[in-house]
C-alpha positions as a Markdown table, in Angstrom:
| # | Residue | x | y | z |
|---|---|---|---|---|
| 1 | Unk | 0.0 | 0.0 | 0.0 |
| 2 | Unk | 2.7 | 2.1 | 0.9 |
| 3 | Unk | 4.2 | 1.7 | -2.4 |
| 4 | Unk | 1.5 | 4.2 | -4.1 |
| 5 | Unk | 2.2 | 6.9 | -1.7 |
| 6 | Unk | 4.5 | 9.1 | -4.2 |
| 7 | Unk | 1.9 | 8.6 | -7.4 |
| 8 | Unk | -1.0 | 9.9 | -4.7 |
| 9 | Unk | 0.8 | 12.5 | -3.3 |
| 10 | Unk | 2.1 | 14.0 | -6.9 |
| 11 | Unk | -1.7 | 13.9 | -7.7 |
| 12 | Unk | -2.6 | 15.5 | -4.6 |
| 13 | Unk | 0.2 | 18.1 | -5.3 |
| 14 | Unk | -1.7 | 18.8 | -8.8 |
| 15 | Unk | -4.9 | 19.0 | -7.6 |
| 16 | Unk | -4.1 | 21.6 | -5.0 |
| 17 | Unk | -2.0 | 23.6 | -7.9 |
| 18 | Unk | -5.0 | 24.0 | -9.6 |
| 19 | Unk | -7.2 | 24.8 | -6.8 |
| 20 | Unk | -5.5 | 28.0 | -6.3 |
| 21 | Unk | -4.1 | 27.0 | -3.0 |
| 22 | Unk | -1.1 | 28.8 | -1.6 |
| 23 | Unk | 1.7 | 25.8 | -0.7 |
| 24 | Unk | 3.3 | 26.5 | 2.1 |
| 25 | Unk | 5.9 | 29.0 | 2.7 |
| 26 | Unk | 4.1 | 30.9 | 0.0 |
| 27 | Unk | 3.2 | 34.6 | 0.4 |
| 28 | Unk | 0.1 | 36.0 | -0.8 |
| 29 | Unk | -0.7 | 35.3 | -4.9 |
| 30 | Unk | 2.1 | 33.8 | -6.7 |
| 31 | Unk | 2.3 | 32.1 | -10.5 |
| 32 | Unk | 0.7 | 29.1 | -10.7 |
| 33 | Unk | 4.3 | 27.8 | -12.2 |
| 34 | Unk | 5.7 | 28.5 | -9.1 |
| 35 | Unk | 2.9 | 27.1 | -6.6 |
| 36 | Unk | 2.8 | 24.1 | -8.7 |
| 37 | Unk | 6.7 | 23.8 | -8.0 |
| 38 | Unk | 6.5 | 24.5 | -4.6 |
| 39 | Unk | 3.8 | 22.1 | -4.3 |
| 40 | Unk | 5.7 | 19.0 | -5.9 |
| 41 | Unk | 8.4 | 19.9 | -3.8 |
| 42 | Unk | 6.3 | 19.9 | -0.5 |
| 43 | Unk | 4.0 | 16.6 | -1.0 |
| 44 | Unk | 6.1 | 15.2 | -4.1 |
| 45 | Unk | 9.7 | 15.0 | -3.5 |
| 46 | Unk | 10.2 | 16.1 | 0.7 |
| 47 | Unk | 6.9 | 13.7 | 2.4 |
| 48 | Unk | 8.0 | 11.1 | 0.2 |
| 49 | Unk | 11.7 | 11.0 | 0.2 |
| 50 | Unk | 11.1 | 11.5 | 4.3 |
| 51 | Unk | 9.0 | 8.2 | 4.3 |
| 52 | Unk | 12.1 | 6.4 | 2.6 |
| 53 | Unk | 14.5 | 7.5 | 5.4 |
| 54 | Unk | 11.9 | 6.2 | 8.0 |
| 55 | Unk | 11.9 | 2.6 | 6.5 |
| 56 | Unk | 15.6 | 2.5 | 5.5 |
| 57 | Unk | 16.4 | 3.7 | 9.2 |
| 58 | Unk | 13.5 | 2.7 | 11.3 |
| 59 | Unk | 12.4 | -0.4 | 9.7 |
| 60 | Unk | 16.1 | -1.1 | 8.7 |
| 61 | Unk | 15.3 | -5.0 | 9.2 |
| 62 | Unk | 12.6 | -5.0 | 7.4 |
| 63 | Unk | 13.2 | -3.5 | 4.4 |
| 64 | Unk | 16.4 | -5.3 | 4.0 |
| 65 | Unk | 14.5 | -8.4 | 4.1 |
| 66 | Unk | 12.1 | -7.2 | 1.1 |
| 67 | Unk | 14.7 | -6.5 | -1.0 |
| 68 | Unk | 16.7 | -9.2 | -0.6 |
| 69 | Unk | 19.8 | -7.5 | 1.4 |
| 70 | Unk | 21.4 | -7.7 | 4.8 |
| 71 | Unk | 21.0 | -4.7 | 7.1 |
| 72 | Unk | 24.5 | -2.7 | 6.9 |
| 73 | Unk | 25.8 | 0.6 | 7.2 |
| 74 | Unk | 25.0 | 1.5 | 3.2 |
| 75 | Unk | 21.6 | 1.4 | 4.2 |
| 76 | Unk | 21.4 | 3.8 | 7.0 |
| 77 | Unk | 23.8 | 6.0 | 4.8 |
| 78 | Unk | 21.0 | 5.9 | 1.9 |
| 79 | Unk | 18.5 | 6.5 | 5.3 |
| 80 | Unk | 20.0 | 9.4 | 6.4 |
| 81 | Unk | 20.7 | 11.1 | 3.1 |
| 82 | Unk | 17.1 | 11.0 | 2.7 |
| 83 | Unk | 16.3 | 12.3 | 5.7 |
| 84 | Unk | 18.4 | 15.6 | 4.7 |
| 85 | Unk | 16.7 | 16.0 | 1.3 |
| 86 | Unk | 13.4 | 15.2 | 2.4 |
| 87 | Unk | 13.6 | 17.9 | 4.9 |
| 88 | Unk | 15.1 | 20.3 | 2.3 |
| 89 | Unk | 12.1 | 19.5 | 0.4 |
| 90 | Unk | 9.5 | 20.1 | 2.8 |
């Protein structure tokens, strides 16, 4: 289920483009390029990228096992790196 979270949230970021909504961080009226941006970079790339770091650090185990690997340090490296783009993206 999980695994459909970016292709809902990039939807999600559409639909509130075109609703006119203000994403945040955004000030007053801006161009709908740049609240459509803004939006794909809230919901799109940083809640989505931050939901990677929580299962390749939290659920380390776990997700090693789904794809086949042993838990090891690359993992947590790709974990945390996500973490810090995630959070640049939101």
């Amino acid at each position: 289920m999980i695994a459909f979270a970016p292709p809902i949230l990039f939807v999600v970021a559409w639909v509130c483009a075109l609703l006119g909504w203000s994403a945040p961080g955004m000030e007053g009226s801006s161009p709908f390029d740049e609240n459509a941006l803004r939006w794909m970079l809230f919901l799109g790339m940083g809640w989505t990228i931050l939901g990677g770091a929580v299962t390749y650090t939290i659920f380390a185990k776990g997700t090693a096992k789904t794809i086949g690997w042993k838990t090891n340090g690359f993992q947590y490296e790709v974990g945390f790196s996500s973490f810090g783009i995630g959070l640049a993206g939101i």
